[in-house]
N, C-alpha and C positions, 0 to 999 in steps of 0.2 A: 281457437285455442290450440294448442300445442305441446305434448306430451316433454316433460322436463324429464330428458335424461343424461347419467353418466354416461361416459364411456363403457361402461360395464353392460348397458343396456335400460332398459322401462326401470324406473323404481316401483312399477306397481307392485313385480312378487319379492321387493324385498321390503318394503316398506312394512316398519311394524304393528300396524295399524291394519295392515293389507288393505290399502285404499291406493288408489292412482292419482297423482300427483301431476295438476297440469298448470302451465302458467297462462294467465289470461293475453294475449299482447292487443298491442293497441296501435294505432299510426302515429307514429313521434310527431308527424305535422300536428295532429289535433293537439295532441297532449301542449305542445307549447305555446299553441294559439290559444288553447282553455289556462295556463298559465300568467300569458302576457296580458290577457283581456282582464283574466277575475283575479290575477295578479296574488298569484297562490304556488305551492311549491307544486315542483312537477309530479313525484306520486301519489299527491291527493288527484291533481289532474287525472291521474292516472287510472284511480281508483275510481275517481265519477263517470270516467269512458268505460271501465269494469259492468261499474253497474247498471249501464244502458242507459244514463244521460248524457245525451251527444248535442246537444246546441249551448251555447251561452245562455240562452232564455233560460231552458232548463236548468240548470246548474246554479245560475243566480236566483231561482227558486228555489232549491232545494238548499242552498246556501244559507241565504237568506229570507226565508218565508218568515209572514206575520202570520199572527195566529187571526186576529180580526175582518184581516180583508180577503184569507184561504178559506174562513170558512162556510161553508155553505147555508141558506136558510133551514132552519129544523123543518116549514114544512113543507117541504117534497119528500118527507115521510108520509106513506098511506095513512091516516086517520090521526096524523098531528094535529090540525085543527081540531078534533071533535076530543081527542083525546084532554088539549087543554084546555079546550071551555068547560069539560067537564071535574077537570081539576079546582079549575077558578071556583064554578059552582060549589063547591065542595067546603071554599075557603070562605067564598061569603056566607053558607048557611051555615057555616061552625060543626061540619061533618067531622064521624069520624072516619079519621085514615089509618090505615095499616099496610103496611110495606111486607110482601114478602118476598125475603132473599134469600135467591142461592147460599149453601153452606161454603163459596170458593172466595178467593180474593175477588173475584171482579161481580160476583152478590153481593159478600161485604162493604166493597167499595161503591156501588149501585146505592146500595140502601143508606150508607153515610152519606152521599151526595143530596139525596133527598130528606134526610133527616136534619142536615144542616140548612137549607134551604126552607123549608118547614120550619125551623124554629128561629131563622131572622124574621120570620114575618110574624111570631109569636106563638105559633102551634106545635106543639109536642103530636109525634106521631107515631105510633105503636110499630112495632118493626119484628117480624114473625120471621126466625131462621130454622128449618126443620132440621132436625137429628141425621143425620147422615146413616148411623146403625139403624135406627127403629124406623124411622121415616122416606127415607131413601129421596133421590131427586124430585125436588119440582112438587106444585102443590100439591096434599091426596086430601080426600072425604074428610077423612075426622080432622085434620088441621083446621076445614073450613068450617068446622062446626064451631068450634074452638073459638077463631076469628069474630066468625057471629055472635057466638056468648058474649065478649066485648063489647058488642055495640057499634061493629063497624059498617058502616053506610057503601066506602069506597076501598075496595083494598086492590093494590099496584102491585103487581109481583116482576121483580127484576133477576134479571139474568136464568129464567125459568117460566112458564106457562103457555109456550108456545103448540106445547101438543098436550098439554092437559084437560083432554074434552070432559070426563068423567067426575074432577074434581069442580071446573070451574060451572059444569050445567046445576052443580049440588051449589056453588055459589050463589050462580043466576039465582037457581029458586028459593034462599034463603032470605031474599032481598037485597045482594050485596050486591051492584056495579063492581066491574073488574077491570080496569086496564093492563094489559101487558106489555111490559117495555124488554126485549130479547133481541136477540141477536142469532140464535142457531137456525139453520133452515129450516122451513117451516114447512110442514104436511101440505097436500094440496089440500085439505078440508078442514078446515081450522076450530078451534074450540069458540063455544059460544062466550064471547069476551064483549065488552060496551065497547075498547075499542083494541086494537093491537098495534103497537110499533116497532116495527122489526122491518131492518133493511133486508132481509134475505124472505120477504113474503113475494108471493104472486101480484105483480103490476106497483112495486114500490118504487118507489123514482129518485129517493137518495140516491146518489153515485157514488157512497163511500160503502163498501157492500162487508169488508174484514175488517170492522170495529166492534170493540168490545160492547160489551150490556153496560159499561160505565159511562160510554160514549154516548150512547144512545139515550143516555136516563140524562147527561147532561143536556144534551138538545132539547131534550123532555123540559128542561129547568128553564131555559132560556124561551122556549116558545112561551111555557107559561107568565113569563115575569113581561115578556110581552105584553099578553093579554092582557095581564094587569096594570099597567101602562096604559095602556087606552083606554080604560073605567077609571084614571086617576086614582085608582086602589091606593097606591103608595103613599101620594099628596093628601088624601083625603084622611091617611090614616097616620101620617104625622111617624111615616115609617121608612125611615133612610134604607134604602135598597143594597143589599149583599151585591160585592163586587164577586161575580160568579166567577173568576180566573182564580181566586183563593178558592176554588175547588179543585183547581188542575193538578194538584199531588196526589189524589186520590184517583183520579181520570186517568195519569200517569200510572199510577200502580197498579190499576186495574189490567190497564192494556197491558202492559209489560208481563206481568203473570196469566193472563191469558194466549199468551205469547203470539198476539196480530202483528201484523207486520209492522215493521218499523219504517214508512213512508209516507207522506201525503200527510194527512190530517193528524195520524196516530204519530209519527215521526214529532211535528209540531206539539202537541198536547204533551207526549212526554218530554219532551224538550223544554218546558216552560214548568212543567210539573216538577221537574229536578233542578229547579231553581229555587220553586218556595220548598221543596225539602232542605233544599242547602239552607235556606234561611229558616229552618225548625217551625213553619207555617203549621203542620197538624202535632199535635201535640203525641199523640202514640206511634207515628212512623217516628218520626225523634225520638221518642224513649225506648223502644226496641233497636234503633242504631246506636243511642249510645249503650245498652247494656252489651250488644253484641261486640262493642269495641271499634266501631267505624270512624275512624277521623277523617278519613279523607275526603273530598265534595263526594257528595253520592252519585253515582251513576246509575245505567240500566240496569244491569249484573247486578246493583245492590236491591234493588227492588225486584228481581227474579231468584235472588240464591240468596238473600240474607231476610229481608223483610216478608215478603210472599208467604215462605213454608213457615213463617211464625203464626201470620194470620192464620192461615189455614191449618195449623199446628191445633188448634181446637175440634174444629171439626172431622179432621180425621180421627181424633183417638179420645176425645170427652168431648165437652159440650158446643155445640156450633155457633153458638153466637158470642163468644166472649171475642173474637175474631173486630166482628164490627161494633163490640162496645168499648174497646180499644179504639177504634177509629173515630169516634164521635166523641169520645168523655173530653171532658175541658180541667178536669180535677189530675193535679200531676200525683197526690195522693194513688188514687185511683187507676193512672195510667200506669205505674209501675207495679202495683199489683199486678195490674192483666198482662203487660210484657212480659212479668220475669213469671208469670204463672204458664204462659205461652210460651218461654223459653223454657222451660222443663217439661211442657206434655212435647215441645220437638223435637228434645234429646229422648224420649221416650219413641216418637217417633220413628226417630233414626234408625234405632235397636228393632220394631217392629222391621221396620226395612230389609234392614241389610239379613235377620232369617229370612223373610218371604226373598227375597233377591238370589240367595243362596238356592235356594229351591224349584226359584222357575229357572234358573241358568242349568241347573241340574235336567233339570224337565225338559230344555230345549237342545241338550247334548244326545240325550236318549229319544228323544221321540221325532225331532222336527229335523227336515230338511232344511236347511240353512239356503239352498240355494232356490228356493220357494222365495216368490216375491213379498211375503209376508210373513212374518215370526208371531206364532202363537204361543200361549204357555197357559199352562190349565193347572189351576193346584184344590187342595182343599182346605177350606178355614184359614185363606189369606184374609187376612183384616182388609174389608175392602177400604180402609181409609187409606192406604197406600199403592191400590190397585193403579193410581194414575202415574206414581211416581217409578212403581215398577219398570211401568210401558217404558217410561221417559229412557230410565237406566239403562234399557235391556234395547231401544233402539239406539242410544249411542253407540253401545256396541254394535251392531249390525247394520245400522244405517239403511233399514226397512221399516214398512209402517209395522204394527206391534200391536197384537191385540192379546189383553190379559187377562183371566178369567179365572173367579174362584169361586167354587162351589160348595152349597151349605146347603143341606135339609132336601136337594133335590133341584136347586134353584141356582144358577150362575149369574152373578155379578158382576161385570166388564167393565173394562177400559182400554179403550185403543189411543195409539200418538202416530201421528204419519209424517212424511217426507215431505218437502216443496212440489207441490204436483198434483199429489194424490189424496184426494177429497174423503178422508175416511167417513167425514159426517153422514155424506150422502151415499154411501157405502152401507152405512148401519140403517141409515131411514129407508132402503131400497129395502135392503132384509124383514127392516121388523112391516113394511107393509105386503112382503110376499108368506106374512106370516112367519117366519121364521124367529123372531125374539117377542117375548112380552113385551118389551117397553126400550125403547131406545132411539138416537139423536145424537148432535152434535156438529159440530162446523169442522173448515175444511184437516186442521191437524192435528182435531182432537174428537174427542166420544165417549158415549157411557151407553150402557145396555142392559136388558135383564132378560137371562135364556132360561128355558126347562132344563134342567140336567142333559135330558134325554136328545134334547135337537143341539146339542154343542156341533157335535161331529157335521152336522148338515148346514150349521151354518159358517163353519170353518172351512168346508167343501164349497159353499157360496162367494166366501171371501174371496178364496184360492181363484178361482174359475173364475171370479169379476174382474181380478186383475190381472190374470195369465191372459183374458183376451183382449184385454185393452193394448190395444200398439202403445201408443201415449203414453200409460202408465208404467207398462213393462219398462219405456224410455227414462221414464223420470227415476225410478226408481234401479234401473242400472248405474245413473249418474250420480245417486245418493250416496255411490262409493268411489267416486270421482274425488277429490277435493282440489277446488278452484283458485288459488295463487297468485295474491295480485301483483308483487313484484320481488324481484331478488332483492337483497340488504347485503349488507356486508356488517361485519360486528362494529364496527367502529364509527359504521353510519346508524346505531342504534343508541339515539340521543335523546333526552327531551327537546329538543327542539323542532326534533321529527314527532314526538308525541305530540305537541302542543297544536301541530301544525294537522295533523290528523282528527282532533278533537271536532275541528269545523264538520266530519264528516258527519258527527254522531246527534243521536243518541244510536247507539249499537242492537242491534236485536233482530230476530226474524227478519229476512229482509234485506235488510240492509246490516248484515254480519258484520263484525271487526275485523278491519283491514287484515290479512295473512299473507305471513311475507316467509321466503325460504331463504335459510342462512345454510350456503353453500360448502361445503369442504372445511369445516371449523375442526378443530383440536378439542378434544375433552380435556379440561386441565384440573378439574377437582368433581367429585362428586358427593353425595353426602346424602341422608335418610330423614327427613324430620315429619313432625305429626304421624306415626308409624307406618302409610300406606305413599308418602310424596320425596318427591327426590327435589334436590339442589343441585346444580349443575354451574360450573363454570366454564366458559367457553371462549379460544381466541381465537382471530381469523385466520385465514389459509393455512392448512395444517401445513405446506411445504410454504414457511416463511418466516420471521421475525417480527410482530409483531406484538407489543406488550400490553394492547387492550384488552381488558376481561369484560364479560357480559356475564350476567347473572340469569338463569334459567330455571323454572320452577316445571315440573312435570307431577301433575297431579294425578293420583292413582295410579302410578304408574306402576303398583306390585299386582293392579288386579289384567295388567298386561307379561306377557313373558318377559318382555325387553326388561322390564324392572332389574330382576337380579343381574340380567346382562350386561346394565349399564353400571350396574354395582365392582364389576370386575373390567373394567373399559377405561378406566384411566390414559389417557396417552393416545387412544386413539382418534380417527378420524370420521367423522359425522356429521350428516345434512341433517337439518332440521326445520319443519316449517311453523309456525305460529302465529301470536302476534303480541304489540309489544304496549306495555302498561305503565305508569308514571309508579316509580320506587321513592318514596324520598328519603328514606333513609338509606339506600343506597351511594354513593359519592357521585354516582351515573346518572341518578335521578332513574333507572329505567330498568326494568326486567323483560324476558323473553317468557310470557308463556307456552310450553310445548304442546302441542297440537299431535306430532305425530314424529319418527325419525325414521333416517336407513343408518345404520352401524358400519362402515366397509372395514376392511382386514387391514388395512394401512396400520402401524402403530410406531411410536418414538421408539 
């Protein structure tokens, strides 16, 4: 890589983002030989040698993958076999079942997977989501009490149970069998469970190790309908078999708001998932896009910033399961209650937010070193139903992992969000078994925890010091203020038919980011305020030139930056900018430039 500068010198200390600005390059032979072979434009070429696929083989994988013959058997998961015979069992002796899920998008989506699944083969199956306020993470004691008053023989808990020793032993001895289907790293001494599946245990031999709990609960579905299959289950019961792919919207939306990477399996899964949303296959992601106003195919971004915080719009701030009874109802009566009831607890939401946001930014001006490899912020009586989106906020800005914490009665409730690199999960599982937290977990870019009031400062002194001596991480985490740049554009080469041609890249997400391109030495030629915090921007190419193409730029939040008002008074001048670029169709361009980041220089008409 190679540092992209003016004449003036580095854009890193002008950039307004204060981020360094580097372009990726690449060897022109490859790029045209990956062109002529897969017979593709050159900056997707481009973009695929970007992101470290360097053969043809590869490329036409990643291209072109199926989803049937990429995927791997469910069991080279540790205890898949035992887990679904003990499912099957369950189903011929007419057991009860109980699901319990996580209060996030990819519990909710876990437990709709199984609950649809369950009720093609004619069984209605109880589905327990704990409270987020009173209950807190993952199963506890009285939940299981609960559970048993029901009458449940087997209960599944997804996207949750993987260090629940205390709740699932009061399980065991209540007579309930428990399978765990999870996803976050798991302790070295596991809870007493019948069986557990989780690719992130001790001697698991999946190879796909950063998939979601939705992912794992779908494997779960397929081993079992296996099973069933070989006892003639189906045949004998005069029972046409669910096409399990009409579950991939959910599978999709799980992973996407879990935010796994978007490659290999998970790339594929949501890739096929944003197909039957396109085709209105679940009946409550369709009616929360249309309330929301969506017409356009849906993408990743719409299942991470439109659809996601609605589900989860229940459980942060009222009741946690209206989330996944949205995702299962089949009654459109019924599914626009719960949309548009989840569309008001998430304008509620918002408002929660943007106080507590206000406050830890406040919090981190006065107390935290910024130049510390990790940004903490500590408040009191932040709604912890927002503590995750803080984190999210609050490392955009700083582009450090971000641990957030709010204290009530004596007691802190965290959430951390980290960087490409730095494994917060196993961060927090290192702490809480050196003693240092009650209760906490989590995978590689995310976490939750529970501290004494009193040990905050010790374990924030823990954090600091785990990651000041990691060479590695200090590394990853210096680069997190890098931003990588996959090629120069020029206004005029920002077409739909450079969007269309970039779509082959996607689905967009972790991972595998939306192409960002830098539009060099452009003209500001209008500017303009709308939604109260987002600017509009028009832009033509080479400020020293005649050119009468305009591009249309959108710069979101950009008053909660300085540059905002600046660019407010900037008319006429000239400015780099880097971003990337989106289909507009109401547009004449067909095409907008999201902004990303800019340098302002002194040049003006």
């Amino acid at each position: 890589m190679e540092d992209f500068n003016c004449e003036e010198g580095s854009l890193y200390s002008r950039s307004a983002a204060g981020l360094s600005w580097k372009i990726l390059e690449q060897d022109d032979r490859l790029v045209a030989a990956f062109s002529q072979k897969l017979r593709i434009d050159g900056i997707v070429s481009r973009i695929l040698l970007n992101r470290g696929i360097t053969s043809i083989e590869e490329a036409e994988k990643f291209l072109n993958g199926k989803l049937k013959s990429d995927l791997p058997t469910p069991f080279l998961f540790k205890d898949m076999e035992k887990a679904a015979l003990r499912i099957v069992r369950a189903i011929l002796n007419k057991e009860k079942i109980t699901v319990f899920g996580d209060y996030d998008v990819d519990g909710a989506t876990s437990s709709a997977v199984l609950y649809k699944f369950f009720k093609s083969i004619g069984i209605i199956i109880d589905i327990y989501i704990p409270n987020r306020l009173r209950e807190g993470y993952g199963p506890n004691v009285e939940a299981m009490y609960k559970i048993k008053e029901k009458q449940t023989d087997l209960m599944i808990t997804v996207d949750c149970g993987t260090s629940s020793h205390e709740p699932l032993r009061v399980a065991k001895a209540l007579g309930m069998d428990v399978i765990v289907i999870d996803h976050h790293l798991a302790p070295t001494e596991l809870p007493e469970a019948y069986a557990i599946i989780n690719p992130n245990q001790l001697n698991d031999e999946f190879p796909f190790k950063t998939i979601a709990a939705v992912a794992v609960t779908f494997f779960t579905v397929i081993a079992v309908r296996k099973k069933l299959r070989e006892i003639n289950w189906f045949k004998d019961n005069n029972l046409n078999e669910l096409d399990l792919m009409t579950l991939l919207d959910l599978v999709a939306l799980g992973t996407v708001c879990d935010v796994m990477p978007l490659i290999g399996i998970n790339r594929i899964f949501v890739k096929y998932g944003l197909h039957l949303i396109a085709q209105r296959n679940n009946l409550g992601i369709t009616t929360i896009l249309d309330i929301a106003k969506i017409k356009s195919t849906p993408k990743a971004h719409h299942l991470g910033y439109i659809v996601g915080p609605r589900i989860n719009a229940g459980g942060r701030v009222d009741e946690s399961s209206l989330g996944v009874s949205l995702l299962i109802t089949e009654n459109p009566c019924e599914s626009y209650k719960l949309a548009s009831q989840l569309e008001i607890l998430n304008e509620e939401r918002k408002n929660i937010e943007n106080a507590a946001l206000n406050e830890a930014f406040e919090y981190i001006e006065k107390n935290i070193d910024i130049n510390h490899p990790v940004i903490f912020a500590v408040g009191y009586n932040w709604h912890i139903g927002v503590l995750g989106i803080l984190a999210s906020r609050i490392k955009e800005k700083y582009n450090k992992p971000v641990v957030v914490v709010s204290v009530s009665d004596g007691v802190g409730k965290g959430s951390a969000r980290s960087v490409a690199g730095v494994d917060i999960g196993h961060i927090i599982s290192a702490a809480k078994e050196k003693g240092l937290l009650i209760d906490g977990g989590g995978h590689a870019m995310a976490g939750g925890f529970t501290v004494k009031e009193e040990a905050i400062e010790n374990f924030i002194n823990y954090v600091v010091k785990n990651l000041s001596r990691d060479s590695g991480t200090k590394l990853f985490i210096e680069q997190a203020s890098e931003v990588s740049i996959d090629s120069v554009i020029a206004v005029r080469a920002a077409n739909l038919s450079l969007v269309q041609a970039l779509e082959k890249l996607g689905p967009f997400g972790n991972i595998n980011p939306t192409p960002r391109f830098v539009i060099y030495r452009a003209k500001l030629v209008q500017v303009s305020v709308f939604s109260k915090n987002n600017l509009l921007l028009s832009i033509t190419d080479h400020f020293y030139g005649n050119s009468s193409e305009i591009l249309k730029c959108i710069f979101f939040r950009a008053f909660e930056k300085k540059i905002g008002q600046l660019l407010m008074e900037s008319e006429g001048r000239c400015l780099d900018l880097i971003g990337s670029l989106q289909e507009n169709r109401i547009d004449r361009r067909g095409v907008q430039f999201i902004i990303e980041d800019i340098i302002l220089h002194d040049e003006k008409e």
